[in-house]
C-alpha positions in Angstrom: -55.2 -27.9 -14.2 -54.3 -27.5 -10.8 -57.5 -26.0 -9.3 -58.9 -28.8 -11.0 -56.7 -31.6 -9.3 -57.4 -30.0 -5.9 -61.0 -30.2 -6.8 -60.9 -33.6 -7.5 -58.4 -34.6 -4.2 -61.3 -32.3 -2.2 -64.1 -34.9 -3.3 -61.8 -38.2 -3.1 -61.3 -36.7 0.9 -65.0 -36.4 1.0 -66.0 -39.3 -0.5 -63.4 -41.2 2.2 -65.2 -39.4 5.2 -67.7 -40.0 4.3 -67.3 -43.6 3.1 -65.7 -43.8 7.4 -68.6 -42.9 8.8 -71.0 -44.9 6.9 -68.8 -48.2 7.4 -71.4 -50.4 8.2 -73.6 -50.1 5.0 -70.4 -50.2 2.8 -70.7 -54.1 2.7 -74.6 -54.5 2.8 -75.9 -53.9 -0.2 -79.8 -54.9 1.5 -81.1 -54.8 4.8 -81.2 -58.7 4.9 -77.2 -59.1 4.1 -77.4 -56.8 7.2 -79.0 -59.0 9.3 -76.7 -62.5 7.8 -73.9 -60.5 8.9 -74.9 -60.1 11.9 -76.3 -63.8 13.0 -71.9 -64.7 12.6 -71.4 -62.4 15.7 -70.3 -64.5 18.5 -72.7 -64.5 21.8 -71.4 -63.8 25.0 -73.9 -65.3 27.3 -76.2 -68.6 26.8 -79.8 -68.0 26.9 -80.3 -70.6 29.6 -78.2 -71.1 32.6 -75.6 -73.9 32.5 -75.8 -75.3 35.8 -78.7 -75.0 38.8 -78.5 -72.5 41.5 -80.0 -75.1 44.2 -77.2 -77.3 43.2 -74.8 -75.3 43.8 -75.9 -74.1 47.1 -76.2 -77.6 48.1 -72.8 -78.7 47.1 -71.6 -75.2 48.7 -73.0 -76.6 52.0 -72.0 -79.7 51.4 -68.3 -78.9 51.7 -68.8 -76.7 54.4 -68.1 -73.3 52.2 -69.0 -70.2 55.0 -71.8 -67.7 54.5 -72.9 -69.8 51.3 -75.6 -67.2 50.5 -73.1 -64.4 49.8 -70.9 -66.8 47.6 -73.8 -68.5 45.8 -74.3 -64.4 45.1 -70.8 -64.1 43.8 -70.6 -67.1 41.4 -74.0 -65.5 39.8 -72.7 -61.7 39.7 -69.3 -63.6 38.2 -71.4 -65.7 35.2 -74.4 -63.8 34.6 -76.7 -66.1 36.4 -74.5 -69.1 34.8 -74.7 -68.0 31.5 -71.8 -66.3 30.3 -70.0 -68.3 27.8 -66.9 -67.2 28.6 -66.2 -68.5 32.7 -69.2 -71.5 32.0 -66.9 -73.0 29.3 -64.3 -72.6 32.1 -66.3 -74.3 34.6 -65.6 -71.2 36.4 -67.7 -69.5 38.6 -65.8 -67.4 40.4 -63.9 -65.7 37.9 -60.7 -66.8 39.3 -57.2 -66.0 37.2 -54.1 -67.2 37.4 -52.0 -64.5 36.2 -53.9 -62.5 33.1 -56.1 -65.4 31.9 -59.1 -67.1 33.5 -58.3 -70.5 35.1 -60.2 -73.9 33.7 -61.8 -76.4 35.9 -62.9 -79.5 34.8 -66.5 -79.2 36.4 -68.3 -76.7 38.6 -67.6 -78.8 41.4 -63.7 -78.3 41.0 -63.9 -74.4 41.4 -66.3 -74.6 44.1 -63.6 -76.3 46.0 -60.8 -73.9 44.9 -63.2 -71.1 46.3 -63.3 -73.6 49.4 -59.6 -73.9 49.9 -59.1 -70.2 49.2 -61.4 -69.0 51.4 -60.1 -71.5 54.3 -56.9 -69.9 53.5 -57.8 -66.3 53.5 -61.0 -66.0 55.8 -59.1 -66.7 59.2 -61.6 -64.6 61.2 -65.1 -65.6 60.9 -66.7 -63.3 63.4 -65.5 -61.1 60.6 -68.9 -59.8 58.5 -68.3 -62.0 55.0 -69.0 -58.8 53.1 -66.5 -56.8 54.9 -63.8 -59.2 54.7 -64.4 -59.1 50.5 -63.8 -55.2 50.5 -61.0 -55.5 53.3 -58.9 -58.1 50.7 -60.1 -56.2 47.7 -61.7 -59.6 46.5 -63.1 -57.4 43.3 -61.0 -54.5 41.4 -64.8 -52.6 41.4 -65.0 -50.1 44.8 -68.9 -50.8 43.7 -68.7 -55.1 43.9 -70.4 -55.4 47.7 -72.9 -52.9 46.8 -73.9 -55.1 43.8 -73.2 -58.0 45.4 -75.8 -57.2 48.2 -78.2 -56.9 45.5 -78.0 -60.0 43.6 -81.0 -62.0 43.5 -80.8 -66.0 43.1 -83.0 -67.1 41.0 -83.8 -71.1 42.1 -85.1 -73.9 39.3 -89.0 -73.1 38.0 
């Protein structure tokens, strides 16, 4: 009786394992409930951008932001090329926090100016390389962000 009980407790461990591991067919009973379950995953990025790179460069220039190419490059690297859901819901494209959570603006516009008035605040020295001045006040937590950065590509309206 009790090899037979240990027996049994042997399989119902197996049958658990194994039941772990194979987790993700233990609801599908097809290939296309699969797939349904699936489609209810939420995205993370839009499939088109939410807002135009020449427009923000314009409006960048507009209020006088410095070295505008190297921010326009850090609002893309920050969104995904405007498209992650996340900061474009925000209307923010900088990724700026206050405290642990990302901040809200209530259009693009309004966090290109924050960038403005912290970078007025913060970039005192403007013979300073732009680039330099980002690594020197740790503007990323990444020791890789100006490399990146450098490589970012705008991609302008087609």
């Amino acid at each position: 009786m009790k090899s037979s009980f240990r027996l049994v407790r042997q399989y119902t461990f197996l049958f658990l394992i194994a039941l772990i591991f194979n987790s993700d067919n233990l609801f599908a009973f097809s290939d296309s409930a699969k797939v349904v379950v699936n489609k209810h995953r939420k995205e993370k990025y839009y499939k088109q951008p939410r807002v135009n790179v020449d427009d923000v460069k314009s409006y960048m220039d507009s209020i006088g932001v410095l070295n505008s190419d190297i921010v326009l490059k850090q609002a893309l690297l920050e969104t995904g090329h405007f498209k992650a859901k996340l900061l474009m819901d925000k209307n923010n494209l900088f990724a700026f926090r206050f405290t642990k959570r990302y901040m809200s603006f209530a259009k693009w516009q309004a966090s290109v100016d924050y960038y403005k008035k912290w970078q007025d605040k913060f970039y005192t020295n403007q013979s300073e390389n732009y680039y330099d001045f980002l690594k020197r006040i740790r503007y990323a937590r990444s020791p890789h962000y100006i490399k990146v950065l450098k490589q970012v590509k705008p991609r302008t309206a087609q």
